[in-house]
N, C-alpha and C positions, 0 to 999 in steps of 0.2 A: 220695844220697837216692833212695827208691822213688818211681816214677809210678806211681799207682794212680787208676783212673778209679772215679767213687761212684756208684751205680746206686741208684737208689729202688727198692724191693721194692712190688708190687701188691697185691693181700689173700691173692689165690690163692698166692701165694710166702710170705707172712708167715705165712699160718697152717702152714704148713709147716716153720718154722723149728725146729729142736732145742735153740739154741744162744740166744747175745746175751746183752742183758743184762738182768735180772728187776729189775724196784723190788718191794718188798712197799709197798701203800698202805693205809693203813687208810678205811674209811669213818666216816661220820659219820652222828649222828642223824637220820632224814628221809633220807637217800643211798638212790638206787636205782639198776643198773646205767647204765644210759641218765644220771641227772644226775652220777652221780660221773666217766661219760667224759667229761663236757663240761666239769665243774670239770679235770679233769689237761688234759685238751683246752688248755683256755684257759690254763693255769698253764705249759706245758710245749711246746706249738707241737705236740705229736703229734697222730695221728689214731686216735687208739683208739677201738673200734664194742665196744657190750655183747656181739655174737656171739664177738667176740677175750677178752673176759673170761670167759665161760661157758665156752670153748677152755680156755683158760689156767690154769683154776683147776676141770677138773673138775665145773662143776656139771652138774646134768639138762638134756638138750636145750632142754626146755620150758620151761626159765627164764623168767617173765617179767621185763623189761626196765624194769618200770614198778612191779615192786614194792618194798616197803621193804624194806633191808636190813638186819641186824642191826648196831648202831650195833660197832666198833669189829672189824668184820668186816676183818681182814686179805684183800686181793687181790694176787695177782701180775698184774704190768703187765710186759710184755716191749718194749723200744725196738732 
């Protein structure tokens, strides 16, 4: 059996990853970046921040974090 010691990644590390593992989530009606991390947030014990979603899927810097999103918008979420 391997020892392997498990190291928490910080943001600055995370958004740098190429690799792991992608969930696609879909959103729901009324979902805007900022409430759909805090519904997987609480569902799932991660710490996903809307700037790791806007990363992650490409969108415009200037996303806002607060707006609505199209209901059944697929997101990749990275863990």
């Amino acid at each position: 059996m391997s020892n392997f010691e498990k190291t928490a990644l910080n943001d600055e590390q995370m958004n740098k990853v190429t690799g792991g593992t992608m969930v696609p989530r879909p959103t729901e009606s009324g979902d805007t970046l900022q409430s759909f991390c805090d519904k997987i947030n609480a569902q799932n014990n991660w710490n996903v921040k809307p700037e790791q979603l806007i990363t992650w899927n490409n969108l415009p810097a200037g996303t806002d974090k607060d707006a609505p999103l199209p209901a059944a918008t697929v997101l990749k979420v990275y863990f």
